[in-house]
FIKEBA-484289 format. One line per field, with one value per residue: residue number from 1; z, x, y of N, C-alpha, C in turn. Coordinates in steps of 0.1 Angstrom, whole numbers, plus 5000, padded with zeros to 4 digits. Each point is the difference from the previous one (the first is absolute). Layout:
lumvex <- [NUM  ...]
nup <- [Z  ...]
neast <- [X  ...]
nnorth <- [Y  ...]
caup <- [Z  ...]
caeast <- [X  ...]
canorth <- [Y  ...]
cup <- [Z  ...]
ceast <- [X  ...]
cnorth <- [Y  ...]
END
This chain:
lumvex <- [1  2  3  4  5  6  7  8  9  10  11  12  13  14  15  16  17  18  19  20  21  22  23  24  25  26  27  28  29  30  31  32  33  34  35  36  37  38  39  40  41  42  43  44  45  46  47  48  49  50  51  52  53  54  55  56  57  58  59  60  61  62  63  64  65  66  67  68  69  70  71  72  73  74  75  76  77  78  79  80  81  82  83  84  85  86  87  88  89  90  91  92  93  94  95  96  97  98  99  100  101  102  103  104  105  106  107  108  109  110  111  112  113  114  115  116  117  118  119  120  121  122  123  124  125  126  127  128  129  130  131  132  133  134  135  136  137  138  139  140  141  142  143  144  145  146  147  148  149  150  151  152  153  154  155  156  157  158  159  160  161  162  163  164  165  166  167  168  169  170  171  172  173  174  175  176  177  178  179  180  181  182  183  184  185  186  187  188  189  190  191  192  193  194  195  196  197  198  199  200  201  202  203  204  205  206  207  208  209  210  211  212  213  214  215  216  217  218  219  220  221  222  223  224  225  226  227  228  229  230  231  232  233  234  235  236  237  238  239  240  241  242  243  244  245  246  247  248  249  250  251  252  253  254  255  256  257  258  259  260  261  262  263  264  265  266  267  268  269  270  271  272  273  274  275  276  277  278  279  280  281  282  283  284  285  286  287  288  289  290  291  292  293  294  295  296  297  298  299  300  301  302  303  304  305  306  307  308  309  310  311  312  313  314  315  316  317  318  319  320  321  322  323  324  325  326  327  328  329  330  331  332  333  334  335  336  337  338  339  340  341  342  343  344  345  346  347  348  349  350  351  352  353  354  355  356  357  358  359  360  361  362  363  364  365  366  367  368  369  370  371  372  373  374  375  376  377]
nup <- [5000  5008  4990  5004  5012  5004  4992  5008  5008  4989  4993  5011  5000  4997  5008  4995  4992  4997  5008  4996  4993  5004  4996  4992  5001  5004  4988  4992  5003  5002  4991  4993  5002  4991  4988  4992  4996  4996  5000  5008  4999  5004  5012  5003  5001  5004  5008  5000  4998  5010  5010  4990  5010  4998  5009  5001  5011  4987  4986  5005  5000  4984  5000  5009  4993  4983  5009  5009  4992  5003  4990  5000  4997  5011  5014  4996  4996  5008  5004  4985  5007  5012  4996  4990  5014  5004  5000  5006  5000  5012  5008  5010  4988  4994  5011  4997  4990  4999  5008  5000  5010  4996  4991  5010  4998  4996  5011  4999  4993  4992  5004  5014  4993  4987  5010  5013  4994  4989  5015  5005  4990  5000  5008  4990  4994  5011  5009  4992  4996  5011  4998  4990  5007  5013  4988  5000  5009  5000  4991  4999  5012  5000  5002  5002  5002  4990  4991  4995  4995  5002  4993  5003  5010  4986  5014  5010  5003  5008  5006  5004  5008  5005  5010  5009  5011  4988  4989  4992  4994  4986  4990  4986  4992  4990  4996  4995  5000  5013  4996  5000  4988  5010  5005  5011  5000  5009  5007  5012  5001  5014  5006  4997  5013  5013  5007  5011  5011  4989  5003  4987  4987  4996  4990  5001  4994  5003  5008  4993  5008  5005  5003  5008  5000  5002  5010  5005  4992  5004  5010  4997  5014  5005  5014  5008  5005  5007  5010  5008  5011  5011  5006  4996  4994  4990  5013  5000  4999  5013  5006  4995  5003  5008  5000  4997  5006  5011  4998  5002  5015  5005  4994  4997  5004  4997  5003  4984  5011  4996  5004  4994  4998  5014  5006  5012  5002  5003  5008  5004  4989  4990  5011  4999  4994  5009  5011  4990  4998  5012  4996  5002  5003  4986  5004  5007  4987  5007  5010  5002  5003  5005  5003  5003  5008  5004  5001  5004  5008  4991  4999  5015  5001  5007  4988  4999  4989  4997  4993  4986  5004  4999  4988  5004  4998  5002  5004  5003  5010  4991  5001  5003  5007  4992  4988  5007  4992  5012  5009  4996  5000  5018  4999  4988  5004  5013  4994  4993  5014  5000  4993  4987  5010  5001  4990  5009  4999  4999  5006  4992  4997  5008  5006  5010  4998  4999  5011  5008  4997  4996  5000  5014  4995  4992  5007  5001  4990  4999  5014  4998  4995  5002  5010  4993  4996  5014  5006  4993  4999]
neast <- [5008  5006  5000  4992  4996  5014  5000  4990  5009  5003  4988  4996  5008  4995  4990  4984  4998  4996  4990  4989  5012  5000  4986  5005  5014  4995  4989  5009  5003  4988  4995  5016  4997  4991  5011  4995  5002  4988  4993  5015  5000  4988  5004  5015  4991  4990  5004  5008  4988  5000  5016  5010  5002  5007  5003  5010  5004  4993  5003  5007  4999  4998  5014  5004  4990  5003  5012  4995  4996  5012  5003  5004  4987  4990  5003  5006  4989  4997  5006  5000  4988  5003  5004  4990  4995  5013  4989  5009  5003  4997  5012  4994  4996  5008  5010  4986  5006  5014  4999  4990  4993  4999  5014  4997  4988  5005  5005  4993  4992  5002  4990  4997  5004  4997  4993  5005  4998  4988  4993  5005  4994  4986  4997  5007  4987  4994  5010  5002  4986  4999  5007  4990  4984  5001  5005  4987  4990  5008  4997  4988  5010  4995  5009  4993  5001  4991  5007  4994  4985  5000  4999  4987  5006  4992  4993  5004  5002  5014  4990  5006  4989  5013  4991  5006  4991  4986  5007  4996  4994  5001  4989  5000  4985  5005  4992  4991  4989  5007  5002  5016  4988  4994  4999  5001  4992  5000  4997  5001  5004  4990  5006  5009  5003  5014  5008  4991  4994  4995  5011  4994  4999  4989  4994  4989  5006  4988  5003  5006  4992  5008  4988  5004  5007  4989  4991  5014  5001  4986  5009  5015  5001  5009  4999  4998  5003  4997  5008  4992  5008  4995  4999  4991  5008  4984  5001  5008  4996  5009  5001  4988  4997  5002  4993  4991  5003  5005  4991  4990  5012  4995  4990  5000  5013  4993  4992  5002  4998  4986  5005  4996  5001  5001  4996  4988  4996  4987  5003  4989  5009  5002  5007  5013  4993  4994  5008  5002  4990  5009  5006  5002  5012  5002  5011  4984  4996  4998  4992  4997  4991  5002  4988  5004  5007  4987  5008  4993  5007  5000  4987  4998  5000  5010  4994  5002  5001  4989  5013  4998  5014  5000  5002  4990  5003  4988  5006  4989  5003  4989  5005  5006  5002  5012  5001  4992  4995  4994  5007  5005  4992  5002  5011  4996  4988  5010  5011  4988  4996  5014  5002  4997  5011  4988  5002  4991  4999  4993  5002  4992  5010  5005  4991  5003  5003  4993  5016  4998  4986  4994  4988  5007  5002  4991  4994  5016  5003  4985  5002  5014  4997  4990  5006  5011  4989  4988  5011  5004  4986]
nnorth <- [4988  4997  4991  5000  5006  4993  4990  5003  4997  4997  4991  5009  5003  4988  5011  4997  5004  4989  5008  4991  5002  5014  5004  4991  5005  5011  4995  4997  5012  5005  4991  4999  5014  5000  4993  5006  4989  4993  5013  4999  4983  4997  5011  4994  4991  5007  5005  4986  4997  5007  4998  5006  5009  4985  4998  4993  5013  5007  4994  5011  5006  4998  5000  5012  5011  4996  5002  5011  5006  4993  5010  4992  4995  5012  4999  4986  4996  5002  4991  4994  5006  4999  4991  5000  5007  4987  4993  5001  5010  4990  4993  5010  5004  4999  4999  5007  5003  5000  5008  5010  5001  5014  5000  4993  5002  5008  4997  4990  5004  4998  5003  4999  4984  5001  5008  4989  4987  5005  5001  4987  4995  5003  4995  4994  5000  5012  4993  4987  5004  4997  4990  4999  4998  4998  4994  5004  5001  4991  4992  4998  5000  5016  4996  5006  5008  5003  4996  4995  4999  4991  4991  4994  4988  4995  5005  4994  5013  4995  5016  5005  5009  5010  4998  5011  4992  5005  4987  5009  4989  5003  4997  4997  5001  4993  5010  4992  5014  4996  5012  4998  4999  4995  5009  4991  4997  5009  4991  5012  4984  5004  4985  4996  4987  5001  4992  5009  4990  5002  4990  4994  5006  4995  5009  5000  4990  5004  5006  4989  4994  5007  5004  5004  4983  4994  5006  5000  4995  4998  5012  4995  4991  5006  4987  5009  4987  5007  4995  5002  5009  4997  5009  5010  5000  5000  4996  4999  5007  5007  4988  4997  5012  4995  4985  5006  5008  4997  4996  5009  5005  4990  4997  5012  4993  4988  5005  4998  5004  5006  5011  5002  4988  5004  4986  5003  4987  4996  4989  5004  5007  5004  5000  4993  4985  4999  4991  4995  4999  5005  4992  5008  4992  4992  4989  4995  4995  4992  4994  4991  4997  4986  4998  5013  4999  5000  5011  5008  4994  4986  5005  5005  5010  5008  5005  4987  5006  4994  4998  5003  5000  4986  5004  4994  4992  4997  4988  4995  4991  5000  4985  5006  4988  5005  5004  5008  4998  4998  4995  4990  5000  4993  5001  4995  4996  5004  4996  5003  5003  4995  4993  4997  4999  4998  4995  4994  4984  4992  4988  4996  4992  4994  5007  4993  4990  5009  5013  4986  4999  4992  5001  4997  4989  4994  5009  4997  4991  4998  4997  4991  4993  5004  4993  4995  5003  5001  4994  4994  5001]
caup <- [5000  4999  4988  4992  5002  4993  4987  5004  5000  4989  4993  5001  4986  4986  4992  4990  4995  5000  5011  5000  5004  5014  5007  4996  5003  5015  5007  5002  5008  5018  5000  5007  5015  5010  5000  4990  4990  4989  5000  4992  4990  4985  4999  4991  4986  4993  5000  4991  4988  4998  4998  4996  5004  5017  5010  5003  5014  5006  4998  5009  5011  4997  4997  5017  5002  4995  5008  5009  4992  4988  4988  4995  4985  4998  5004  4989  4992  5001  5005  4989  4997  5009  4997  4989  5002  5007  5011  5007  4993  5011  5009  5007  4994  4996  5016  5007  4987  5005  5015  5010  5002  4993  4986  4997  4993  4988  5002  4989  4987  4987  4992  5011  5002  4984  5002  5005  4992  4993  5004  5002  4983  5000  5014  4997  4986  5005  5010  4986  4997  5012  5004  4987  5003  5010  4999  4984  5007  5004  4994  4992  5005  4993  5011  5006  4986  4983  4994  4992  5008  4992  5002  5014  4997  5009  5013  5016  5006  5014  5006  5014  5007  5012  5006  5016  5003  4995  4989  4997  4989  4990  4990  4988  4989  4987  4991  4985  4993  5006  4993  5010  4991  4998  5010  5005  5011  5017  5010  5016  5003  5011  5007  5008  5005  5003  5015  4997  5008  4988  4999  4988  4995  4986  4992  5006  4983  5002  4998  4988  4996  5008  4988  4995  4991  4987  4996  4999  4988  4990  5000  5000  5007  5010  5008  5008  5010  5016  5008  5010  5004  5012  5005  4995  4986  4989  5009  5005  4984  4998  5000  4989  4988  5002  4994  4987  4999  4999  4992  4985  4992  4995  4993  4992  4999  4998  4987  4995  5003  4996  5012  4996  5006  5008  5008  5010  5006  5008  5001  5011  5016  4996  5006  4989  4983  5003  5002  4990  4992  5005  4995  4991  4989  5002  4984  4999  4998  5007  5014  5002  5013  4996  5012  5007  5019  5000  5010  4995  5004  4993  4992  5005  5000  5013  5009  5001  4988  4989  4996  4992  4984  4992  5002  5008  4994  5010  4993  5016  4998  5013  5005  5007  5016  5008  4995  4994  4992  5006  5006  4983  4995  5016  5001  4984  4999  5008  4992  4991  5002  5001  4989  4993  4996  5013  4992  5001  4991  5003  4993  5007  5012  5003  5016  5002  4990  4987  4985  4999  4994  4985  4998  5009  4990  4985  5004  5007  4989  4994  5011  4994  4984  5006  5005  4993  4991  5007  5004  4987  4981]
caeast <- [4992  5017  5009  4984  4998  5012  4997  4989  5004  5009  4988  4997  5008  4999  4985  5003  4993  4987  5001  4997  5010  5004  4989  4993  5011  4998  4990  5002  5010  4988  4994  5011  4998  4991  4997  4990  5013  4994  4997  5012  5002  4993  5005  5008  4994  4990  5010  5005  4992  4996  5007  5013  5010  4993  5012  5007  4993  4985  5002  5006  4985  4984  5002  5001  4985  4994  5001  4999  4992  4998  5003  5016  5001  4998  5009  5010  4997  5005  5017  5004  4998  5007  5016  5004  5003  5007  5001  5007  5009  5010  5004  4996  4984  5004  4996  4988  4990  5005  4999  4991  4992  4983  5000  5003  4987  5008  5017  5007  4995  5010  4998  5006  5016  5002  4997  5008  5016  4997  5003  5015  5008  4998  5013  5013  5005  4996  5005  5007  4995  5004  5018  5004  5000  5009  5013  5000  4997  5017  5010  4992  5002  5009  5008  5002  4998  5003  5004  4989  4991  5002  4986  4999  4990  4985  4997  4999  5014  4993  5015  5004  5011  5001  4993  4999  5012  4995  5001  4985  5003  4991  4996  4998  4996  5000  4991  5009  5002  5009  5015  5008  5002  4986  4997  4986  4986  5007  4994  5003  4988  5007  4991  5008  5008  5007  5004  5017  5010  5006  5018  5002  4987  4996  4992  4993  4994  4991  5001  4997  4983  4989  4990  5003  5010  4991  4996  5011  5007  4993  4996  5017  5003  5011  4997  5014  4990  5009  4994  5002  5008  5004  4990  4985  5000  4996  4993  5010  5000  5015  5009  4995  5007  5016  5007  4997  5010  5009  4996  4993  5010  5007  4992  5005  5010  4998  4987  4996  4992  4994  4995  4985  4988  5002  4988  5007  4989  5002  4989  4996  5004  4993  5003  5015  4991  4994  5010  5009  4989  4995  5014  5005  5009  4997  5003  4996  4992  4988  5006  4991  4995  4992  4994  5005  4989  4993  4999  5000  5011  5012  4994  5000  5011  5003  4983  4989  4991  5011  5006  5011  5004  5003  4985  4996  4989  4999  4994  4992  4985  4989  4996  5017  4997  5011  4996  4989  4989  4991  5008  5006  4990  4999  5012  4992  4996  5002  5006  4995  4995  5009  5003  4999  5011  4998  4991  4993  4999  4998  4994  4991  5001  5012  5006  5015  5009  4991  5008  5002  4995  5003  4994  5001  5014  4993  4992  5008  5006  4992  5002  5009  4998  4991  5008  5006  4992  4998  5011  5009  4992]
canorth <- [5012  5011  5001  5001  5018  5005  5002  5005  5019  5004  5007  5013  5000  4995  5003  5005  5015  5002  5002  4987  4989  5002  5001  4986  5002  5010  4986  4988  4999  5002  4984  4995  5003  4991  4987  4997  4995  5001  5015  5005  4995  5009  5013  4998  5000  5013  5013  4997  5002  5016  5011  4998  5007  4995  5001  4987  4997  4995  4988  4991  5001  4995  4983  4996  4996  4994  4988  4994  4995  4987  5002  4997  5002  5012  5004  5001  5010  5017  5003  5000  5013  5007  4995  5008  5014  5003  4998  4988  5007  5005  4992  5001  4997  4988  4995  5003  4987  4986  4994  5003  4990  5001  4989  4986  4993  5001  5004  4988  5006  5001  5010  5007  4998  5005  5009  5005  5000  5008  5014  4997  5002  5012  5005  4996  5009  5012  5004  5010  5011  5011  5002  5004  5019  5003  4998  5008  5018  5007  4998  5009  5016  5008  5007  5016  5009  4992  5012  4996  4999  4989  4994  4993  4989  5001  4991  5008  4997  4999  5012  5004  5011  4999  5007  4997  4986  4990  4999  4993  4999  5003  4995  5006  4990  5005  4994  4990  5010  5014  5005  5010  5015  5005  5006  4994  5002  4995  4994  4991  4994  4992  4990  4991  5006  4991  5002  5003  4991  4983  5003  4998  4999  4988  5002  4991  5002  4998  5012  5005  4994  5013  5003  5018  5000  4997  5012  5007  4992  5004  5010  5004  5007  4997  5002  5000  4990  4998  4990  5002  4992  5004  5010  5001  4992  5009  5012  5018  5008  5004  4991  4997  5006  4997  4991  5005  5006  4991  4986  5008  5004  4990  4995  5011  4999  4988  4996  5015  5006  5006  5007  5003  4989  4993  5000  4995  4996  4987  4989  5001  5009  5013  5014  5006  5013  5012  5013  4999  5008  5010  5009  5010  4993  4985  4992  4990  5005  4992  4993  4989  4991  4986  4993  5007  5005  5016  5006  5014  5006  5000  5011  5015  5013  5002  5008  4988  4998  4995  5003  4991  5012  4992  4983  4989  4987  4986  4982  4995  4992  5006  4988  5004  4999  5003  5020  5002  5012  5012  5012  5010  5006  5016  5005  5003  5011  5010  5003  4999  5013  5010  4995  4991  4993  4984  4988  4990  4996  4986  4991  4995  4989  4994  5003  5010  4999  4993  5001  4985  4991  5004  5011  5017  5004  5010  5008  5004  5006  5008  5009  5008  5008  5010  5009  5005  5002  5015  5009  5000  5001]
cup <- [5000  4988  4990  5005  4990  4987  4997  4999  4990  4991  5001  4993  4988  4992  4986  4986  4998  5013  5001  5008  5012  5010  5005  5012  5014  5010  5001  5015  5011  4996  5006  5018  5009  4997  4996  4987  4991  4996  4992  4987  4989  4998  4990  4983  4995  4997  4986  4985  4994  4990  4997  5005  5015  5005  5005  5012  4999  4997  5019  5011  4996  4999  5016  5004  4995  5004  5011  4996  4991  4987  5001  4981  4993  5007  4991  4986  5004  5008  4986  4994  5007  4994  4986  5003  5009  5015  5008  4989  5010  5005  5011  4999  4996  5007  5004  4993  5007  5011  5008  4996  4996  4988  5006  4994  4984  4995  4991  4990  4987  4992  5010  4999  4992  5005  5008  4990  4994  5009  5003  4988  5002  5012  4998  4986  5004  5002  4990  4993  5010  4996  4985  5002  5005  4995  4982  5013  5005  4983  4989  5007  4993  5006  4998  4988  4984  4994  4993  5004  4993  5001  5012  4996  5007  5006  5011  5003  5015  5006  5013  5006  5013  5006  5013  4999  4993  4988  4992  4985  4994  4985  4994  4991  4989  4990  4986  4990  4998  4987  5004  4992  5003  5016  5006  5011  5010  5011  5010  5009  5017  5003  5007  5009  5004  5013  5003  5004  4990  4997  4986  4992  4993  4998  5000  4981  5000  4991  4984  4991  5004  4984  4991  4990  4986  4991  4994  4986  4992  4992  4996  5011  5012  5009  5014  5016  5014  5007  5015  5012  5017  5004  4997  4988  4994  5010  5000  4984  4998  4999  4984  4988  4999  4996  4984  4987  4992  4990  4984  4992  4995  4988  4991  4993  4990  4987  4999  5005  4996  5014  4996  5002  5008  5013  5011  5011  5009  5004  5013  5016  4997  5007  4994  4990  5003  5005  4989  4990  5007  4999  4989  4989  5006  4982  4995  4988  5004  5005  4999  5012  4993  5016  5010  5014  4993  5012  5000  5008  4988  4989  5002  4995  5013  5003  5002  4989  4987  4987  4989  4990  4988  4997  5004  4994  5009  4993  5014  4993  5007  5008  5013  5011  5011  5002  4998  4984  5003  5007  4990  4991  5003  4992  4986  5005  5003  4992  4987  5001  4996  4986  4991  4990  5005  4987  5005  4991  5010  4997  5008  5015  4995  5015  4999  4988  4986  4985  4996  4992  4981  4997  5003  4992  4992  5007  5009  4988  4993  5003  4998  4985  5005  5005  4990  4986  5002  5000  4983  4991  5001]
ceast <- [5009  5004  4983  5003  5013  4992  4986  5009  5009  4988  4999  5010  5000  4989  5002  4995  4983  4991  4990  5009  5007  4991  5000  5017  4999  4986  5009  5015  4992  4997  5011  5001  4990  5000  4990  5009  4992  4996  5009  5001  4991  5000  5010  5001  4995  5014  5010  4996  5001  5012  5011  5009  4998  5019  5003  4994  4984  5002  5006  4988  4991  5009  4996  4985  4998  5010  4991  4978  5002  5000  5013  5009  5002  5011  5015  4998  5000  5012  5008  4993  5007  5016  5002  4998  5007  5001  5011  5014  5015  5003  4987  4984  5005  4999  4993  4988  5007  4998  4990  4990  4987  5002  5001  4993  5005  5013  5007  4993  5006  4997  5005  5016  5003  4999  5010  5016  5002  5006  5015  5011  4999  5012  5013  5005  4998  5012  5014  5002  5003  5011  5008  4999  5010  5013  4997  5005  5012  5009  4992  5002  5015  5010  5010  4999  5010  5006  4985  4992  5004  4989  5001  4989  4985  4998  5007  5020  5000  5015  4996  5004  4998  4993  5000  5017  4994  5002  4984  4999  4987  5003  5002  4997  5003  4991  5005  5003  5010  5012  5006  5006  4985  4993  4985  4993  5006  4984  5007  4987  5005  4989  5009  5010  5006  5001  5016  5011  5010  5011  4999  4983  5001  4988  4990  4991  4988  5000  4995  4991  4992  4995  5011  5011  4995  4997  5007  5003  4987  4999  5011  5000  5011  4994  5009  4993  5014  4993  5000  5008  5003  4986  5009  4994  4992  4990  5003  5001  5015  5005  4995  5008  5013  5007  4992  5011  5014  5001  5000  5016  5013  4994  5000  5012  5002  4988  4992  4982  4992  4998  4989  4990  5009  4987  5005  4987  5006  4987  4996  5006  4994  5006  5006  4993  4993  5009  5009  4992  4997  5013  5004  5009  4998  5007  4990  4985  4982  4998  4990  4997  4991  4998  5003  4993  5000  5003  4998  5010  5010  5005  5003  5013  5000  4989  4989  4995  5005  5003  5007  5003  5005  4986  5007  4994  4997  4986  4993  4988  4989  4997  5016  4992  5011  5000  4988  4995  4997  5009  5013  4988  4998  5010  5005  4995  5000  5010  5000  4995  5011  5009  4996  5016  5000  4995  4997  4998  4992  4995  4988  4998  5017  5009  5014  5010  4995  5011  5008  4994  5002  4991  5004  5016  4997  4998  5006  5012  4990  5002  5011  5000  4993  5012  5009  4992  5003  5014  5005  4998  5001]
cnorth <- [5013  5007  5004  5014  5006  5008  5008  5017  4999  4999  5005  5010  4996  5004  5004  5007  5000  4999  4988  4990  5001  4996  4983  4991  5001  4988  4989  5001  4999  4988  4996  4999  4993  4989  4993  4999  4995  5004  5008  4997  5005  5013  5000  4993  5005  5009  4999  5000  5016  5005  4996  5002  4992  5001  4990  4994  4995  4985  4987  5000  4992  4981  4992  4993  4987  4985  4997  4994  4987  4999  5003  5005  5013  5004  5002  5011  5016  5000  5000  5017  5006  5002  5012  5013  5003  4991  4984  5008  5002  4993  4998  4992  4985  4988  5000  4988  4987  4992  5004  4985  5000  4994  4986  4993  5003  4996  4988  5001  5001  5013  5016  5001  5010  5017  5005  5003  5016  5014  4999  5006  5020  5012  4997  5011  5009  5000  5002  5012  5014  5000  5007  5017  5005  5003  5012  5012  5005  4999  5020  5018  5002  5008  5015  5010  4997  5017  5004  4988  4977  4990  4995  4992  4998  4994  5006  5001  5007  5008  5003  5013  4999  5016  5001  4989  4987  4995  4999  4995  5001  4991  5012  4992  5013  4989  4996  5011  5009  5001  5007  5014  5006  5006  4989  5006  4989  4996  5002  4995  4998  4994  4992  5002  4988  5004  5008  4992  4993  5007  4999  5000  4991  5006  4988  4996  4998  5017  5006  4999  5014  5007  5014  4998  4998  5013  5009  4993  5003  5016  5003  5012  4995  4999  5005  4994  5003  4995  5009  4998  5004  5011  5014  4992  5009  5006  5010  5009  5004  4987  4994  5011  5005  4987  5001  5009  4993  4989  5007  5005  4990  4994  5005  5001  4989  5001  5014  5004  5009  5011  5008  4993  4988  5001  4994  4996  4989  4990  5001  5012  5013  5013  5003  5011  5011  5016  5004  5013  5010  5012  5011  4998  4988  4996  4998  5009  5002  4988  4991  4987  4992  4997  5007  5009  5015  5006  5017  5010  5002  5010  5012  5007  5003  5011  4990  5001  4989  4999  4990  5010  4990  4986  4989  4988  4988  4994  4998  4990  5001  4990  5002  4997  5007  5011  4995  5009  5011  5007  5008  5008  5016  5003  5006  5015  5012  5002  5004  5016  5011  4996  4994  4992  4983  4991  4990  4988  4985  4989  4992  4989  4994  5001  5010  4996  4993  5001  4988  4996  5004  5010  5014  5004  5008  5005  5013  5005  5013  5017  5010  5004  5011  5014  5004  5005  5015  5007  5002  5006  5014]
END
């Protein structure tokens, strides 16, 4: 039952765009609760029927039911759904299929065997694949200033500055488009971070699946990705535009840069961008937030009024259990009283990180075309 709630709080995460399917997702986790397990089960089959965009986790939830319900058959059958979006992708999950005890009734199965082998095969060739990255993002940096600008290869290379007493490192994706005779459209994206305790980094490759690299290649655009590092980290706007700085003037050095359209957003923090747009000089041409805390302080000018002398663009879901809609809405609006530099933009349902799923991708690339449309043309 332990390992059933586990996965109960990572669903909740896995929701997904059509609000039916959440609605049908959210019943079958209270049937779970009360233990009403055949209930689930046809919850989870109905739900399944509906929607495309289903999530590994729910598959793992709905195989747990449909053991402890006696369909064995079904159960395998959505752990082979489960497997093609990812799921048993890890040592940890792996072990979990092998040995917990809720698979014994399956556990000598040939077709269970075939499944396990499969995620096995799958976790050996990832872990390849990591080690091939790992070994591009150091070989693919440019080290220190070029007489002249030279190509660079597409995909991620992996630098470093020193800030404080802290080493912090940073990505740079160069898109397939990029030419080192041709001025690009620059991204600073923040979302990630690291500890500061760690004597040594390893770039976690995962990393590179993050949506904005996509986006970034469909649009020929540089992405510049730092990773957070110690306190304040992207709280603090001086210590933020201070390792900004720093980075922008190294980066500069290395790949022919467009300073005319260079942007500067983020995933979920929103203050940075907002104080950033409140500035008089700024490299930055206009600022952007995806899923980002509303706050109307972040806004103010030191008379409490507020204030953007630079536009602003934000992506919100009106389905955001985390951010809410409505209170970004409050905070929209009052700001709205004193400027029209705020563009608002949303999507119908995907929760908080609906910029995961494939839809909130489109819908999230749409978003920046939009933006650079308005700013460029």
């Amino acid at each position: 039952m332990k390992i059933l709630m586990v996965l109960l709080v990572l669903l909740s995460f896995q929701k997904s765009v059509a609000q039916s399917y959440e609605q049908l997702m959210d019943l079958a986790g209270t049937q779970i609760k009360l233990e009403k397990y055949k209930d689930a089960l046809l919850t989870f089959q109905k739900a399944f029927k509906k929607q495309d965009d289903k999530g590994k986790y729910d598959y793992a939830n709905a195989l747990l039911i449909a053991l402890r319900c006696g369909k064995t058959d079904l159960a395998i059958e959505w752990l082979n759904e489960g497997v093609k979006l990812g799921l048993g992708d890890n040592e940890q999950e792996l072990s979990y299929f092998k040995n917990d005890s809720l698979f014994k009734s399956i556990i000598h199965d040939l077709t269970y065997k075939k499944i396990l082998a499969k995620m096995e095969a799958q976790i050996q060739q990832k872990y390849k694949l990591d080690k091939i990255w790992q070994d591009e993002i150091l070989s693919n940096a440019i080290s220190g200033k070029q007489a002249s600008y030279q190509n660079a290869r597409q995909g991620f290379a992996l630098y470093h500055i020193n800030q404080g007493e802290l080493e912090i490192p940073y990505l740079v994706f160069v898109p397939r488009g990029y030419q080192c005779d041709t001025p690009t459209r620059t991204l600073f994206f923040l979302h990630g971070g690291v500890s500061a305790q760690e004597a040594s980094f390893t770039v976690d490759p995962q990393t590179r699946f993050e949506p904005i690299f996509t986006i970034a290649d469909s649009t020929n655009s540089i992405v510049i990705y730092p990773f957070q590092k110690g306190n304040p980290g992207w709280k603090n706007y001086d210590n933020c535009s201070a390792i900004i700085a720093t980075i922008l003037a190294e980066v500069k050095l290395r790949y022919y840069i467009n300073t005319n359209t260079m942007y500067l957003g983020d995933y979920q923090w929103g203050n940075v961008s907002y104080r950033f747009a409140q500035e008089q000089n700024t490299p930055f041409r206009a600022f952007y937030t995806i899923s980002a805390r509303p706050k109307i302080g972040d806004f103010e000018s030191e008379n409490g009024i507020p204030e953007l002398t630079h536009p602003i663009y934000s992506l919100h879901a009106k389905d955001d259990s985390l951010y809410t809609y409505d209170d970004l809405m409050k905070v929209y609006q009052q700001v709205e009283k004193q400027t029209k530099n705020w563009v608002l933009k949303s999507v119908e349902s995907g929760g908080h990180g609906f910029l995961y799923l494939p839809t909130g991708e489109k819908s999230t690339l749409e978003f920046f075309r939009m933006m650079f449309n308005k700013e460029e043309e």
